[in-house]
N, C-alpha and C positions, 0 to 999 in steps of 0.2 A: 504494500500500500504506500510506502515510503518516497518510491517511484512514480508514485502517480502523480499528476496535475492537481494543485488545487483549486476546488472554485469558491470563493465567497459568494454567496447568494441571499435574497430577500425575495423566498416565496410568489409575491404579491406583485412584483416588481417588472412591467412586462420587459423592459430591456436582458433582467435576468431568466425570463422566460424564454424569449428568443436563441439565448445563450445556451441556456440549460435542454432545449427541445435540438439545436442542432450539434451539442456534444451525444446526446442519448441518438440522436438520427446514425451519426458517424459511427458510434457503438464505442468510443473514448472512452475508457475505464477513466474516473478522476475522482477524489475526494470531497466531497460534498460538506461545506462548510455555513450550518443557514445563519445569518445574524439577525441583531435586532437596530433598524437604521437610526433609532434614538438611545441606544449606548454597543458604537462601532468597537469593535475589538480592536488593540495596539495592533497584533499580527498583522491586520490587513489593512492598518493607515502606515505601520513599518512602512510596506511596497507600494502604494499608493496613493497619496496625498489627499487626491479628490475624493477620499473617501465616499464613492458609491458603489454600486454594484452595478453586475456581476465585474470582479476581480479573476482573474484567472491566473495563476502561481505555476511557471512549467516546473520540472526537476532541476533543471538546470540554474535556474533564478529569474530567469525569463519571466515580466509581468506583462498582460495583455488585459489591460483596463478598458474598453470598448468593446461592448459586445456585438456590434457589427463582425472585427476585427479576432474574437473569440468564436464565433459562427465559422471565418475561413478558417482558422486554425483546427478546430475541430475537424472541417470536412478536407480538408488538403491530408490530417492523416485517410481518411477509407470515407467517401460517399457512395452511398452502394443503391443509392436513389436517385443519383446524378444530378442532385441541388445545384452545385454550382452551373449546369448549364443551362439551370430556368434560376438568373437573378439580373432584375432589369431596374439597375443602380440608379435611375433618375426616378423611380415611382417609390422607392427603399427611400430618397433624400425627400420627396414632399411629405413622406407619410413621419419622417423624422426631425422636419421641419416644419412645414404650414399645418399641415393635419398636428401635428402635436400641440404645436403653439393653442391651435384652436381649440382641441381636445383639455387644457389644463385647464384656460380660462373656462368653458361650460361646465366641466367640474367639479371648479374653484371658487367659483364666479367673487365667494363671497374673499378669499384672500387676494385676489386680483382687484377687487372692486370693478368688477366690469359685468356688462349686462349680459348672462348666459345664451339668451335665443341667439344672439348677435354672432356668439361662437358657435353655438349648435348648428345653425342656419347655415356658417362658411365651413364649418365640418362638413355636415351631411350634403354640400355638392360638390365638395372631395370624395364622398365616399360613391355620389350616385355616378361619376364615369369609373369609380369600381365597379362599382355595379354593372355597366353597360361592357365593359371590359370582360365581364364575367359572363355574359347572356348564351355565348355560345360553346361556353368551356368549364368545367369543371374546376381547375385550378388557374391561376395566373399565365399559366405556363405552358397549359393544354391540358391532355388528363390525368396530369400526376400533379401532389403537390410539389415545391421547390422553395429555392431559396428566399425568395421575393414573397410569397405567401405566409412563412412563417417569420419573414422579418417584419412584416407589418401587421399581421392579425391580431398578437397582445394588445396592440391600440385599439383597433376597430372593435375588439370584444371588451377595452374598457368604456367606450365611448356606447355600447349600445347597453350595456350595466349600466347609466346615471338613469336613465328612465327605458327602462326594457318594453315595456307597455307600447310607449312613441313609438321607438325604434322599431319592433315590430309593423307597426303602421305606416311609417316612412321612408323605410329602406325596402330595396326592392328584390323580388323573391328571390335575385339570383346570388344579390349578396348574401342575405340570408341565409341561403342554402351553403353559401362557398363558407360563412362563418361555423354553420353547424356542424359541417363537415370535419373543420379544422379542430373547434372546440369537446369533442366527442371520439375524436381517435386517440387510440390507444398511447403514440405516443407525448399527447398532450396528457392524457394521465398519468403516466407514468413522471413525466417532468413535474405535473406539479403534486409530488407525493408530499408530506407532511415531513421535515423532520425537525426533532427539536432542537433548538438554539444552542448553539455550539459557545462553547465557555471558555475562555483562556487561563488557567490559575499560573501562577509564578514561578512554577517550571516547565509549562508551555502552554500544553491544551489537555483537553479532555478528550473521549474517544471520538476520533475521524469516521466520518460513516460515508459508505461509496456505492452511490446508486448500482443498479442493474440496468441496463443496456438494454434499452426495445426500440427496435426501430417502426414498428404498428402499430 
């Protein structure tokens, strides 16, 4: 286990979603490290400053703090679903840009001080040329999922969580469909399994726990 990669992660957190769904995709043996993002463990501000997640620690000393960046690393060792040849870098940058920005503030509305429809409204017609992108295909990609699919869907599944009800109503079937699809395979359970909060005492840590590999 000593060998393996570590990843600091935050359950909840879709950047370490995306992280955590394309290490488990690769089949990446790694240490699974979950924290609590309002008291961050020394270890992983040690290697990382910006203290957020997901963190990824190789054996080597190697720190890979982006989880975009943590997705290639994972799939560059064994992609045996061929992710990296459905990832379409400029719809990954708006859904990581404008879709986010818009997605915090409806949220948020009330830490931003700004008026939610305003965001909700310039969300959801980001999401409807998802949508339309979608009408004829299955995934992003064609009829598999890929890269591009699992880097942006933690958003799009937090963004139809603030009011599920709406969303339902206003997104359209194909989205829908391509989210449920995503949110209901095996290896999005798998990634977000439960573990408890990993503890540093003063002569390092407590026990490392290191997922199981599914890529279904």
């Amino acid at each position: 286990m000593c060998d393996a990669p570590i990843l600091y992660s935050f359950r909840r957190c879709p950047y370490a979603m995306r992280a955590r769904m394309a290490l488990q995709a690769s089949g990446t043996p790694y240490v699974h490290r979950e924290i609590v993002l309002r008291d961050k463990p020394r270890a992983m501000l040690d290697v990382s400053l910006k203290g957020t997640v997901p963190v990824l620690v190789l054996p080597g000393g190697t720190v890979i703090d982006e989880s975009i960046d943590i997705m290639h690393w994972g799939l560059a060792q064994h992609d045996p679903e061929n992710w990296l040849a459905r990832h379409d870098e400029a719809l990954v940058a708006e859904f990581d840009g404008p879709f986010k920005h818009h997605l915090d503030r409806y949220k948020y509305a009330e830490r931003y001080d700004v008026d939610p429809f305003v965001h909700c409204a310039a969300g959801l017609a980001i999401l409807a040329d998802l949508g339309a992108r979608l009408t004829r295909r299955k995934y992003l990609g064609g009829t598999e999922r890929g890269f591009t699919d699992v880097a942006i869907f933690p958003f799009v599944r937090q963004f139809a969580a603030v009011d599920a009800d709406w969303f339902g109503e206003h997104a359209s079937p194909s989205l829908r469909d391509w989210l449920w699809r995503l949110v209901t395979s095996a290896l999005f359970e798998r990634a977000m399994v439960r573990f408890p909060t990993w503890v540093q005492d003063q002569d390092g840590a407590d026990e490392d726990l290191m997922p199981t590999s599914a890529s279904r």
